[in-house]
N, C-alpha and C positions, 0 to 999 in steps of 0.2 A: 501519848505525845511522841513525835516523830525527831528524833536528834538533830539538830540543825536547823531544823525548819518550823520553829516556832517563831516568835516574839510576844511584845510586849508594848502594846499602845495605848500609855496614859493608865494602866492596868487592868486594859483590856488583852486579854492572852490570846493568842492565834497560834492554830499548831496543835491544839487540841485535842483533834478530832472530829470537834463539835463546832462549823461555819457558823462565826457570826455575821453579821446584817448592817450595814452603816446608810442611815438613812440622809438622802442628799438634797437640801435646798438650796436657792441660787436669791441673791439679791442682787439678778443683773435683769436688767429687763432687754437685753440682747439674746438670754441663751435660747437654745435649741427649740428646748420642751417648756411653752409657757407654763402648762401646768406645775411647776417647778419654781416658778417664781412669787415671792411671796415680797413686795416694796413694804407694805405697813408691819409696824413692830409687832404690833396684836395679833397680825394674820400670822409672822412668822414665828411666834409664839407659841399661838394652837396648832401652825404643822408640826413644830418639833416635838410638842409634848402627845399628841396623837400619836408621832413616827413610836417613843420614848415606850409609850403604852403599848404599843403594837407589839415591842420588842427589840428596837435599835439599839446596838449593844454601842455606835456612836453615829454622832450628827455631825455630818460634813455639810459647810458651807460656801457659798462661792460671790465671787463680786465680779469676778470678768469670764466672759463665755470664751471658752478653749476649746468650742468648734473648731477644727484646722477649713473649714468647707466656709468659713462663712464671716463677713468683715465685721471683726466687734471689739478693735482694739480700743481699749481707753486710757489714760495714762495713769503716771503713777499714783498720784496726788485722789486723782477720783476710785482708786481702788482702795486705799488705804480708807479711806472716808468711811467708804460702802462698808469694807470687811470688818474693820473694828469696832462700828455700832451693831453690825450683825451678831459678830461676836460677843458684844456685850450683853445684848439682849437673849443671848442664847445660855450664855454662859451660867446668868442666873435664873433662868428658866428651867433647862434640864438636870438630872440626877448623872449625866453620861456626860461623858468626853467630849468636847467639841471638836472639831477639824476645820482649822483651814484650810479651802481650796486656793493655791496660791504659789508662785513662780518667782516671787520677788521679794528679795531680801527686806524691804524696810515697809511692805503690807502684813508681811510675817513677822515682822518684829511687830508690831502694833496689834496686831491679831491675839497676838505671844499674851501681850500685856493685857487683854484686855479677856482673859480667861482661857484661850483656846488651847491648846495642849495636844493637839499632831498638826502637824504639815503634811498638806496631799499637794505633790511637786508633781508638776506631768511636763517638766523639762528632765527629767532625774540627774537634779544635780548640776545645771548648766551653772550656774550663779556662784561660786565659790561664796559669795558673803550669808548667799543663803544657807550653805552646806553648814560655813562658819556659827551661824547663828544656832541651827540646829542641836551642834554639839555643844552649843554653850549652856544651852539652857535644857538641855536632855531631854526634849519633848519630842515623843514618838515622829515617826516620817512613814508616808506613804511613797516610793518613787520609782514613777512610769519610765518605761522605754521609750527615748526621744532619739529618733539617728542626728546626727550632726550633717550642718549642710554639704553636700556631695557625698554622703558615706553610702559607698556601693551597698545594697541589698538583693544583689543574687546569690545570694548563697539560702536564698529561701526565710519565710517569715518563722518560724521555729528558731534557726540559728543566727538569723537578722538580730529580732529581736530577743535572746539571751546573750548578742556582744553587747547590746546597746546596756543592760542592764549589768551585766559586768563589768563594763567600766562605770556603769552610777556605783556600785558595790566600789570601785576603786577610790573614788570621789570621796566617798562615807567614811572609808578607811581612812583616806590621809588627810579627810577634817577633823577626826577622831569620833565619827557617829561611832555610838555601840549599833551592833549588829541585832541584839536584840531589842531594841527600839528601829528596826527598820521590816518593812511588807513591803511587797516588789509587786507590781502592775504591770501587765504587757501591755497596755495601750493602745486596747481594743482601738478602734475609730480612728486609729492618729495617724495608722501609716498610709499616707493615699499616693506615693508615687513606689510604689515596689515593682519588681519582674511578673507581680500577677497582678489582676485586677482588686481595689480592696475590699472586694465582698469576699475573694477565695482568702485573700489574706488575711480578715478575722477569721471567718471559718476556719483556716485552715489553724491559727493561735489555738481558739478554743477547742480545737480537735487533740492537739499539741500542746495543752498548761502541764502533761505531766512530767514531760522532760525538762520544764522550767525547773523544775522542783530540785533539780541537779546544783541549781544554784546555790541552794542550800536555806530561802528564805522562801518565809509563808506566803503565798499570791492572794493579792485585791484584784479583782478582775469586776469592771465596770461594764452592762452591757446595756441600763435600762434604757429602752425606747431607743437604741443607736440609728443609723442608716443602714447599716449594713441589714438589719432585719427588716427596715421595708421595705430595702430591695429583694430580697429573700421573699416576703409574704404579701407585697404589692401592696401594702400599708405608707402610701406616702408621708400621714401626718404622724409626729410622733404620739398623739393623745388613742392612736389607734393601735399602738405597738407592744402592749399589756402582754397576750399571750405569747408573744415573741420574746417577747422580755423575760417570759417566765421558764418558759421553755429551754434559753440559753444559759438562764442561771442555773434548772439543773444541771444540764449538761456541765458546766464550769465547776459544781460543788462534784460530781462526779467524776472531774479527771483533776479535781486537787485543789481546788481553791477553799482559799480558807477563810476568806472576807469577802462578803459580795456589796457593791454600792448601787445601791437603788434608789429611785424618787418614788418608790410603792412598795414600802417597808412590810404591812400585814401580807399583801398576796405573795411576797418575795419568800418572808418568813416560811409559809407552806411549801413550798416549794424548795428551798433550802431544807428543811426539815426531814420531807420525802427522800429527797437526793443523797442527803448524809445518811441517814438509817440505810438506803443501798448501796452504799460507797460501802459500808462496816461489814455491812455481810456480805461482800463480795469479800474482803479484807481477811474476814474470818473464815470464809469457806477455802480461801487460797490457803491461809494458815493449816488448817485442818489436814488440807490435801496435802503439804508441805511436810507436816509429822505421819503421814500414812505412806 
C-alpha cells in the first residue's frame, strides 16, 4: 500500500495494489449505453447479483444520465424516486456496497437512508449541502473533476484537470470529509470544451492518471463503452465498444488506477487482473534495479 493514496469506501480498500471493479447499473432510461439500464426490480436484481458473482468489489447505481453530449435533465423529485427504490432493492440484494450515482444533496440523502453507502459526485463537490451531508454520515465519496463555468483550460488536460480536483479535495476538507473515505476521478467524458479536441483530451487523461497520483488519493477512472473510444475505433453504438472498453482499462489500471467502473464487470475483471500482475512487476523490477 502506497502512503497517501489509499482509501476506504464503505470497507472497501483502495490503494492496495490490488484494482478493484465497481459494477455500474442505471435506472434512467435516458442514459447512454441502454445495455445498462435495467427499469424492473427483478431484472436489476439479477444484474447486480451476476456483476457481485463476477466479482464487483461495489455496485454503483444511477437515476439521471450525466451524458454532458446529450438532453436528459429530470428534476429533483423524479430522481430521488428512481434512486431510493433502486437503492433499496439493491441494497438488500447484494453482499457489497452500494453506490450512489448522484449530484444532489437530497437524492443523496434518500439514497443514504435507503442502504447506499458511497456517493459517486461527477460535479466534485459543487453542492456544499451535498459535501455537508457526506461528512455527516461518513459514507465513502467518489468525486469527479468538474471545471466551473468559464474556468480556463489551457493549461492542458493533466493540469486542467488536477486544479479541478484540488479544489474538490478543498471542498472535502472544509466540509470535514475524511480524506480516506474519499477516490478522485478525472472525468474521463466530461471535458468537451478544452484547447484540444475531447478525444485527445481523454487520451491524453489516461496517458497522464500517473501524475494525478501527486494528489495523494486513489483514482476511479470510468471509461466503459465512452465516446471517446468510438471515435478512436469507428464503433458508433456504445453496445459495440467492449474491446475498447477493455483495452482502456488496462491501460488506466496500468498508469494507477485503483478502482475501475464498468457496466461489464466479468470481462473487466480479466483485464484488471492482467494489467495489475504487470503494473507489480514492472514495480518490482524497478525496485530491484534501484538496490543494484
Amino acid at each position: 500500500m502506497i502512503a497517501g493514496r489509499w482509501a476506504q469506501l464503505a470497507g472497501v480498500v483502495l490503494g492496495d495494489g490490488q484494482p478493484s471493479v465497481m459494477g455500474a447499473i442505471n435506472v434512467s432510461p435516458e442514459s447512454f449505453y441502454g445495455g445498462s439500464v435495467r427499469l424492473d426490480p427483478g431484472a436489476l436484481r439479477a444484474a447486480a447479483l451476476e456483476m457481485v458473482e463476477a466479482g464487483a468489489a461495489l455496485i454503483d447505481v444511477g437515476a439521471r444520465s450525466t451524458a454532458p453530449y446529450l438532453p436528459t435533465a429530470i428534476d429533483e423529485r423524479e430522481e430521488v424516486r428512481r434512486l431510493s427504490r433502486a437503492v433499496e432493492v439493491l441494497s438488500s440484494a447484494v453482499s457489497v456496497p452500494v453506490s450512489a450515482d448522484t449530484a444532489r444533496a437530497e437524492p443523496a440523502r434518500e439514497a443514504l437512508a435507503a442502504g447506499a453507502r458511497v456517493i459517486n459526485d461527477v460535479s466534485g463537490l459543487a453542492d456544499p449541502a451535498l459535501a455537508r451531508l457526506v461528512a455527516e454520515t461518513g459514507a465513502g465519496l467518489i468525486a469527479m473533476a468538474w471545471p466551473t463555468p468559464g474556468e480556463s483550460l489551457a493549461d492542458g488536460p493533466v493540469s486542467a484537470v488536477s486544479g479541478c480536483l484540488r479544489r474538490t479535495l478543498g471542498r472535502a476538507r472544509m466540509a470535514g470529509i475524511l480524506e480516506e473515505h474519499i477516490a478522485l476521478d478525472p472525468g474521463i467524458g466530461f471535458f468537451r470544451e478544452g484547447p484540444v479536441s475531447w478525444v485527445d483530451w481523454d487520451v491524453a487523461i489516461l496517458a497522464g492518471l500517473e501524475r494525478l497520483l501527486d494528489l495523494g488519493r486513489p483514482l476511479c477512472v470510468a471509461v466503459s463503452r465512452k465516446s471517446f473510444l468510438g471515435a478512436l475505433t469507428g464503433r458508433e453504438a456504445p453496445g459495440e465498444r467492449l474491446a475498447g472498453s477493455l483495452a482502456a482499462t488496462a491501460l488506466a489500471v496500468a498508469h494507477g488506477a485503483s478502482l475501475v467502473r464498468t457496466h461489464d464487470v466479468r470481462e473487466t475483471i480479466d483485464a484488471v487482473r492482467v494489467a495489475a500482475r504487470v503494473r507489480a512487476a514492472q514495480f518490482e523490477a524497478g525496485t530491484e534495479e534501484a538496490r543494484t
